[in-house]
C-alpha positions as CSV (number, residue, x, y, z in Angstrom):
1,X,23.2,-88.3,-38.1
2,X,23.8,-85.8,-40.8
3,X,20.3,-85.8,-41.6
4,X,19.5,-84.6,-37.7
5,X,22.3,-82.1,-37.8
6,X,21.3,-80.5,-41.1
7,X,17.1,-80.5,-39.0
8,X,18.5,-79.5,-36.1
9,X,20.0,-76.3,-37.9
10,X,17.0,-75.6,-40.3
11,X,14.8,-75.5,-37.0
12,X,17.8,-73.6,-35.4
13,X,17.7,-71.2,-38.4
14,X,13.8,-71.6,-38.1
15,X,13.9,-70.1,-34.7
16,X,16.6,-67.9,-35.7
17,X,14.7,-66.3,-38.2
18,X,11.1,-66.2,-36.1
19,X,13.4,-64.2,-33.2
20,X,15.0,-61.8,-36.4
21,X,10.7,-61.0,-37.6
22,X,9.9,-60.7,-33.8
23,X,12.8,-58.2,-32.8
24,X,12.0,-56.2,-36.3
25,X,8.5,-56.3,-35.3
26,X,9.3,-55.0,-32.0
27,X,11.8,-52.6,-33.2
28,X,9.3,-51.7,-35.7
29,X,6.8,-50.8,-32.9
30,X,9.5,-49.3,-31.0
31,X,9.8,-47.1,-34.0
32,X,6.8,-45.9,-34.4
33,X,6.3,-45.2,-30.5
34,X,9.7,-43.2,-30.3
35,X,8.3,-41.1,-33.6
36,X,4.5,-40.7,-31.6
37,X,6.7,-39.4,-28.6
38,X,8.6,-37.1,-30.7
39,X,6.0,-35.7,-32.7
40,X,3.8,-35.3,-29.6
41,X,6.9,-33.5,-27.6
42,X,7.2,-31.3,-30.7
43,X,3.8,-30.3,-31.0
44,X,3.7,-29.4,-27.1
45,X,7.1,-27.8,-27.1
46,X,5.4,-25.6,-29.5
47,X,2.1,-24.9,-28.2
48,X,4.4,-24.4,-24.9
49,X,6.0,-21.8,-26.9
50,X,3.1,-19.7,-28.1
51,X,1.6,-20.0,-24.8
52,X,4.8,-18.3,-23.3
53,X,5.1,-16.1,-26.2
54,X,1.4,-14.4,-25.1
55,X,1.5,-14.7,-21.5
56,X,5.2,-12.5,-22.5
57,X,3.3,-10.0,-24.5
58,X,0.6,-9.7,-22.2
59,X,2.9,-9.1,-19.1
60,X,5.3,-6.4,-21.1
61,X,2.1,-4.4,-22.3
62,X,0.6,-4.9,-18.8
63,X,3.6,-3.5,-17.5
64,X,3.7,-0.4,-20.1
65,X,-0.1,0.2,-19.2
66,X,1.3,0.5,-14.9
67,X,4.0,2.7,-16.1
68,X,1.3,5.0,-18.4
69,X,-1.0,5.3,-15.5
70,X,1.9,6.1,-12.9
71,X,3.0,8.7,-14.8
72,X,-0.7,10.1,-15.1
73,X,-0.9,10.1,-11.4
74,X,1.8,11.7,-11.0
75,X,0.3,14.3,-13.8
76,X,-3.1,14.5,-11.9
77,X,-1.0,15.4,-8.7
78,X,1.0,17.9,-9.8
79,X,-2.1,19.1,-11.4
80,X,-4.1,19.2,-8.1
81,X,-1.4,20.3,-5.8
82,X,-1.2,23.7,-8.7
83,X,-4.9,24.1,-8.2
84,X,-4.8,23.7,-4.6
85,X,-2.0,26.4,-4.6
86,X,-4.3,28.4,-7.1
87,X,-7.1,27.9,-4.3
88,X,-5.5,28.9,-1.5
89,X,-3.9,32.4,-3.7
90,X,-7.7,33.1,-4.4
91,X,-8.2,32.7,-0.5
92,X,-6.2,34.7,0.3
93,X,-7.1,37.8,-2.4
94,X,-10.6,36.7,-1.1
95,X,-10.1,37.5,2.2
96,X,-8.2,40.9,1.5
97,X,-10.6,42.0,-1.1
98,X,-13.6,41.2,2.5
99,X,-11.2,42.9,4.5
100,X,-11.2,45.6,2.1
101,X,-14.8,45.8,1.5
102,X,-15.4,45.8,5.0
103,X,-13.7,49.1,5.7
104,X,-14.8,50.6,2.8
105,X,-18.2,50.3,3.9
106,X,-17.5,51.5,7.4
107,X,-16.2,55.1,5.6
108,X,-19.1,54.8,3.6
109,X,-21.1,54.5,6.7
110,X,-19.3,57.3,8.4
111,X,-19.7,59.4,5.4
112,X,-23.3,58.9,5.5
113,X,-23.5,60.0,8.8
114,X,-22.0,62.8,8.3
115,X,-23.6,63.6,5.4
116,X,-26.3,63.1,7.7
117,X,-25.6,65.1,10.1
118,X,-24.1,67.7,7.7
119,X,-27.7,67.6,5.9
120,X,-29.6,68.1,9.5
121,X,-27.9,71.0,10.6
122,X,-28.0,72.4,6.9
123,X,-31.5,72.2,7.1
124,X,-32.1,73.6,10.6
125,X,-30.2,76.6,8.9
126,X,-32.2,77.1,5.8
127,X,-35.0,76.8,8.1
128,X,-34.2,79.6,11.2
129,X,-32.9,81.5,8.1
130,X,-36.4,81.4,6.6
131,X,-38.0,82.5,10.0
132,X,-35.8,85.1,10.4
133,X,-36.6,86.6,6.9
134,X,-40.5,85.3,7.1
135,X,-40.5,87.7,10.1
C-alpha cells in the first residue's frame, strides 16, 4: 500500500510538474505576446505622433499663409480704392481742363472773326484810299 501511495504521488508530482512546464510555457507565450502588443502600440503611438506633429505644422503654416494673403487683399484694396479716387480726381481736372479748352477756343474763334472782319474792312480802306489817291 505504501508502494501505491508513494506511485500515486510520483505520478501526482508527475502531473504536477507537466501542468508547472505547461502554464510556464503558456505564460511564456503570454509573455512574449503582451511584449509584441507593447512594442507594436509603441511604435504606432509614435508614428501616430509624427503624423499629428505634421498634419500640426501644416495646418499652423496654412493658417499663417490665409492670414498673409488676407492682409494683402486688404493691401490691394486700399490700393485700388486710392487709384480709383486718383481716377476719378483726374476726371474731374479732365473734364474742367475740356471745359476750359472748349471756351478758349470759342474766344479764339470769335477773335478770328473779328480779326476777320477787322482785316476786311481794313482792307476795303487801304483800297478806296488807294482809288481816291490813284485818281
Amino acid at each position: 500500500m505504501k508502494n501505491k501511495q508513494i506511485q500515486e504521488v510520483i505520478y501526482a508530482l508527475a502531473d504536477y510538474k507537466q501542468l508547472v512546464l505547461a502554464y510556464r510555457s503558456k505564460y511564456a507565450e503570454l509573455i512574449k505576446q503582451l511584449s509584441f502588443w507593447k512594442i507594436s502600440f509603441l511604435w504606432l503611438l509614435v508614428i501616430v505622433l509624427i503624423f499629428v506633429s505634421i498634419v500640426g505644422a501644416l495646418f499652423f503654416s496654412a493658417q499663417r499663409r490665409i492670414v498673409q494673403l488676407i492682409q494683402d487683399n486688404q493691401l490691394l484694396v486700399s490700393r485700388i480704392n486710392q487709384q480709383s479716387k486718383t481716377v476719378e480726381q483726374l476726371k474731374t481736372e479732365l473734364t474742367k481742363t475740356q471745359e476750359e479748352l472748349a471756351k478758349k477756343k470759342e474766344i479764339i474763334q470769335l477773335l478770328e472773326k473779328n480779326i476777320s472782319t477787322t482785316s476786311k474792312k481794313l482792307l476795303e480802306r487801304l483800297l478806296t484810299d488807294k482809288e481816291v489817291n490813284t485818281n
